[in-house]
C-alpha positions in Angstrom: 0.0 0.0 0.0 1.6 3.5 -1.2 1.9 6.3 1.4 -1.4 8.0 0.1 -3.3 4.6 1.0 -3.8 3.2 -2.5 -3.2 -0.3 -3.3 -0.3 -1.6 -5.0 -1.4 -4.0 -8.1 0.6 -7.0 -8.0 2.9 -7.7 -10.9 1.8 -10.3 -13.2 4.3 -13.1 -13.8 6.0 -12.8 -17.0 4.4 -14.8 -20.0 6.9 -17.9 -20.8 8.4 -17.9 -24.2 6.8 -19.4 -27.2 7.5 -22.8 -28.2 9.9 -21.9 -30.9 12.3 -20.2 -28.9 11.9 -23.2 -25.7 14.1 -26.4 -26.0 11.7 -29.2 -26.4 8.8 -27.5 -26.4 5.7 -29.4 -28.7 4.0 -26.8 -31.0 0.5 -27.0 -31.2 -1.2 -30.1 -32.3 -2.3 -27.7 -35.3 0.9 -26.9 -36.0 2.5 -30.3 -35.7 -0.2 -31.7 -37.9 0.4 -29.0 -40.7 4.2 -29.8 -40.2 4.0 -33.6 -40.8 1.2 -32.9 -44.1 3.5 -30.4 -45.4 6.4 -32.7 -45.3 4.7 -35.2 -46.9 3.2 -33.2 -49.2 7.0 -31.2 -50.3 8.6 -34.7 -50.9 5.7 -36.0 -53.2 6.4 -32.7 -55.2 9.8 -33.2 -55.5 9.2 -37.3 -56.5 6.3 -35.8 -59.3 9.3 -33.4 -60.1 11.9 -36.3 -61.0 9.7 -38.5 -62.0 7.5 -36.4 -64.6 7.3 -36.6 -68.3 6.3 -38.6 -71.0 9.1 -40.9 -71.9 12.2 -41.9 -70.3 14.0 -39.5 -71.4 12.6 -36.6 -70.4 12.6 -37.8 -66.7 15.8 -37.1 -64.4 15.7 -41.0 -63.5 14.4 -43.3 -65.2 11.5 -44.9 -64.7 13.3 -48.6 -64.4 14.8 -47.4 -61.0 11.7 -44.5 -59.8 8.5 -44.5 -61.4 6.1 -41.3 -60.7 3.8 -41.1 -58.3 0.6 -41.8 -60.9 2.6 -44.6 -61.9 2.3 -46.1 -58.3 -1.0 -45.2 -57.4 -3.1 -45.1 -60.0 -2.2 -47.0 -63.3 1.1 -48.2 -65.0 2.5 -49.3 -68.9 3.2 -53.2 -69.1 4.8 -53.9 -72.4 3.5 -57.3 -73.9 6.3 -58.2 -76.8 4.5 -55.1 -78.7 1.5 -54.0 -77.3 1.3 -51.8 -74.3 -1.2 -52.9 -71.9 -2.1 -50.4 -69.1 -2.8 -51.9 -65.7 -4.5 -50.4 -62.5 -1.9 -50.9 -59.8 -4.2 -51.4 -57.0 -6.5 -53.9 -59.1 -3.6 -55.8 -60.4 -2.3 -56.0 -56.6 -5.8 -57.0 -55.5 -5.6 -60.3 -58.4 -2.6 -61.3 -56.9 -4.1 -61.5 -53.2 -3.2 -58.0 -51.9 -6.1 -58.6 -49.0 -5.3 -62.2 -48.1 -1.2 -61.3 -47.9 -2.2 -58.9 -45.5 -4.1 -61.1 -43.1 -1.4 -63.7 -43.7 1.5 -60.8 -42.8 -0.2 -59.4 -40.0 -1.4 -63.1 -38.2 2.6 -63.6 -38.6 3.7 -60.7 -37.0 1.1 -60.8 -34.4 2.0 -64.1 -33.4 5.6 -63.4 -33.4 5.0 -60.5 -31.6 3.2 -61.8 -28.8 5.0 -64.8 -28.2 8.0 -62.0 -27.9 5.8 -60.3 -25.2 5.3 -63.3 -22.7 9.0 -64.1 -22.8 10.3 -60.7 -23.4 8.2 -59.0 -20.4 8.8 -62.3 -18.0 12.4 -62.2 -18.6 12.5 -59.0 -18.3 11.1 -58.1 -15.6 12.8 -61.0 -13.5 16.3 -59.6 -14.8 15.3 -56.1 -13.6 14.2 -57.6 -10.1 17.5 -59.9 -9.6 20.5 -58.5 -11.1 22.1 -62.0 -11.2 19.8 -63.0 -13.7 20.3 -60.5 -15.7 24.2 -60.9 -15.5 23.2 -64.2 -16.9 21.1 -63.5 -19.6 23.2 -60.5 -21.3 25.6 -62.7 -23.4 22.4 -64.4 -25.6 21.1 -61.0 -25.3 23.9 -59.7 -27.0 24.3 -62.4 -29.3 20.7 -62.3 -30.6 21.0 -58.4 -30.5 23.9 -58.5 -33.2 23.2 -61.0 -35.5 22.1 -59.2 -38.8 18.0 -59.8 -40.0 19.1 -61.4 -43.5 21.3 -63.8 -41.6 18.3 -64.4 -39.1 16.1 -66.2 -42.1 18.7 -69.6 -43.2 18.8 -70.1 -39.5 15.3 -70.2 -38.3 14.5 -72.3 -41.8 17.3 -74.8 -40.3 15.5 -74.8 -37.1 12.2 -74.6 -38.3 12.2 -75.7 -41.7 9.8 -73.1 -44.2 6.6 -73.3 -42.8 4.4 -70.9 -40.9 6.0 -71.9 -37.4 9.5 -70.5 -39.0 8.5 -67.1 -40.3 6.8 -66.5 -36.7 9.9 -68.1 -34.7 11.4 -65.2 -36.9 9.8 -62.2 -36.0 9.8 -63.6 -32.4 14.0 -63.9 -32.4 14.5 -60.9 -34.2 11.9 -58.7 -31.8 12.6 -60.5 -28.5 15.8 -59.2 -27.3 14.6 -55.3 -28.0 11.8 -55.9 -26.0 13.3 -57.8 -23.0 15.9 -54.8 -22.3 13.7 -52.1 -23.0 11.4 -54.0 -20.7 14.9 -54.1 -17.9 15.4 -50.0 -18.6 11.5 -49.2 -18.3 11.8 -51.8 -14.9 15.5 -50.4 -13.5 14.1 -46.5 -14.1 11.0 -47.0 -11.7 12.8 -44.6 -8.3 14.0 -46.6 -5.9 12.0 -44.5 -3.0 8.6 -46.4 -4.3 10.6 -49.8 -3.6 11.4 -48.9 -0.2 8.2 -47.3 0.8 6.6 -50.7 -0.2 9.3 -52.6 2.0 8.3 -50.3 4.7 4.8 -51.1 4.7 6.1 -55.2 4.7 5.2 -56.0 1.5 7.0 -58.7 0.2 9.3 -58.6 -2.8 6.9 -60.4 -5.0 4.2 -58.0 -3.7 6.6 -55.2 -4.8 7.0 -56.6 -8.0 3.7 -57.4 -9.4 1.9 -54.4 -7.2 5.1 -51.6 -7.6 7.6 -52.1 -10.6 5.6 -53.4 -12.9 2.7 -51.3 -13.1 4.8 -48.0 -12.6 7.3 -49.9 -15.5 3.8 -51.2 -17.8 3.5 -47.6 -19.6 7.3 -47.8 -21.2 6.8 -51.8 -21.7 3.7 -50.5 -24.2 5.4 -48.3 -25.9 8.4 -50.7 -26.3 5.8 -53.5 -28.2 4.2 -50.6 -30.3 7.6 -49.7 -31.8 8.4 -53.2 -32.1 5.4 -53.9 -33.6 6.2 -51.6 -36.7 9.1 -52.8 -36.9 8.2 -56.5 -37.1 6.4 -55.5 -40.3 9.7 -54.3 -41.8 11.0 -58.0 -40.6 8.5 -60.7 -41.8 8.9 -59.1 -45.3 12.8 -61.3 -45.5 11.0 -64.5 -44.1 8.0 -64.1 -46.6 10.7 -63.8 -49.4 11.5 -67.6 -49.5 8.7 -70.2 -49.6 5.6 -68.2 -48.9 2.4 -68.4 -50.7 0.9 -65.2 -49.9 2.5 -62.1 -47.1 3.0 -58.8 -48.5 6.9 -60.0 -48.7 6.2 -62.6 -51.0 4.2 -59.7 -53.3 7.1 -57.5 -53.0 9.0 -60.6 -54.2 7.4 -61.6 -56.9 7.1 -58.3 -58.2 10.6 -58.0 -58.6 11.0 -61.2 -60.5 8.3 -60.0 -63.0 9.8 -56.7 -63.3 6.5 -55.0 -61.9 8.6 -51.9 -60.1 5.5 -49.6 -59.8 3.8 -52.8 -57.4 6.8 -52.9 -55.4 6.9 -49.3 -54.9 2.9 -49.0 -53.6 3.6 -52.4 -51.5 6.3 -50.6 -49.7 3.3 -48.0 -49.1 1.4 -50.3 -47.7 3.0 -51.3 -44.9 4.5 -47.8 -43.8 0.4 -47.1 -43.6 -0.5 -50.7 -42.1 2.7 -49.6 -39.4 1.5 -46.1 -39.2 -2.2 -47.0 -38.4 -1.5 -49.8 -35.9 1.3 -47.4 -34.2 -2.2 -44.5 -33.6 -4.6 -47.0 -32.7 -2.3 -48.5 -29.7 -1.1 -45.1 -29.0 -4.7 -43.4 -28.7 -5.3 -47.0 -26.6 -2.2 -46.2 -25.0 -3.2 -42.6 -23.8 -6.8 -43.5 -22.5 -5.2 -46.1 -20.3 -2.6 -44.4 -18.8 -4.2 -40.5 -18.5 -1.7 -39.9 -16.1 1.3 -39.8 -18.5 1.5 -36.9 -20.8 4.6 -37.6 -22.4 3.3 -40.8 -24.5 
């Protein structure tokens, strides 16, 4: 209050800076979404931009290595000895099984990915409880870790010979290891306070596990399965290469025997958007069951 009795107005705190000029700061979801369609939108320009023109050789690169987009998605040229026969590249997909190679990738992957789960968590989450165990498990870790995808597919068809049972076993090897130390980290980051406040209140330590770690942990685990997930679509494309009747790998395959470029190009579409659009419908599951985290 001022000598002359008048009140002082208090000083409003000063506004925080906008998100461009703040480290880590999300722009709005406006903003990010006009980012991403703009993105998207600038490198389809600059593939119509190489790509265009009539014949070959008015095109930067030819069309044997990049077709144009309209090539892709709507129709192609397949030259017959010659005639030139113009085919609809989703309808000539859709002969070839496009709808039943999905079902078949995706049961694959699924499988794969959820026998993965039961021994990636469990492991997981026992290595993370009892250090010992983990000290044991980190040399096949390792080991399964490092050995390269292509060389993954001649052993599992040795151990599995090249039916359905080896392209899951597969995706399970290749996945598993990911997901049981990202299971450890999410496990080994939960504060120690939380496991001692628990001990204080005498539960017991398999009461702190199933009741503590791994619900505090379950958020990360999640989010390590959705990432695998996508990228277990990437995998089952090598297995699907070699003795597969249908799988979106075997399409991609084929395609490349017969020279068809433009399908392989709009296959390789279609699983980014299969990935894509099982990645937001776990993640929007994701958010609705865990409210409490804002950073997923």
């Amino acid at each position: 209050m001022s000598a002359g009795g008048d009140k002082i107005a208090p000083r409003k705190p000063p506004a925080p800076p906008p998100w461009w000029r703040t480290l880590r700061a999300d722009p709005p979801f406006v903003i990010r979404l006009a980012l991403g369609v703009g993105m998207v939108v600038a490198l389809f320009f600059v593939w119509w931009l190489l790509t265009r023109g009539d014949t070959p050789e008015q095109r930067y690169i030819s069309p044997s290595k990049v077709p144009s987009p309209g090539d892709v998605f709507i129709s192609y040229d397949k030259y017959v000895g010659a005639d030139t026969v113009t085919k609809d590249t989703f309808d000539s997909l859709r002969e070839r099984g496009l709808t039943d190679s999905i079902v078949a990738t995706l049961r694959r992957v699924i499988v794969g990915i959820a026998w993965a789960a039961v021994f990636g968590i469990g492991l997981g989450v026992l290595a993370a409880s009892y250090r010992a165990v983990a000290a044991a498990l980190a040399p096949v870790v390792v080991f399964l870790r490092s050995i390269p995808m292509g060389a993954m597919v001649p052993l599992t068809m040795v151990l599995f010979k090249t039916g359905e049972h080896q392209k899951e076993m597969f995706i399970f090897l290749a996945v598993v290891p990911f997901v049981f130390s990202d299971v450890v980290a999410a496990v080994s980051s939960v504060p120690q306070r939380y496991v001692e406040t628990a001990e204080t209140l005498g539960a017991t330590r398999l009461q702190i596990v199933r009741k503590v770690l791994v619900p505090m942990a379950l958020p990360d685990i999640v989010t390590s399965l959705r990432f695998q997930l996508g990228l277990a679509l990437g995998y089952v494309t090598l297995a699907e290469a070699v003795n597969a009747k249908l799988g979106l790998g075997f399409l991609i395959n084929t395609s490349q025997g017969e020279g068809r470029i433009e399908e392989m190009y709009l296959l390789l579409f279609v699983i980014a958007l299969l990935a894509f659009a099982i990645d937001f419908g776990l993640k929007f599951f994701q958010r609705g069951l865990f409210p409490y985290r804002k950073d997923l």
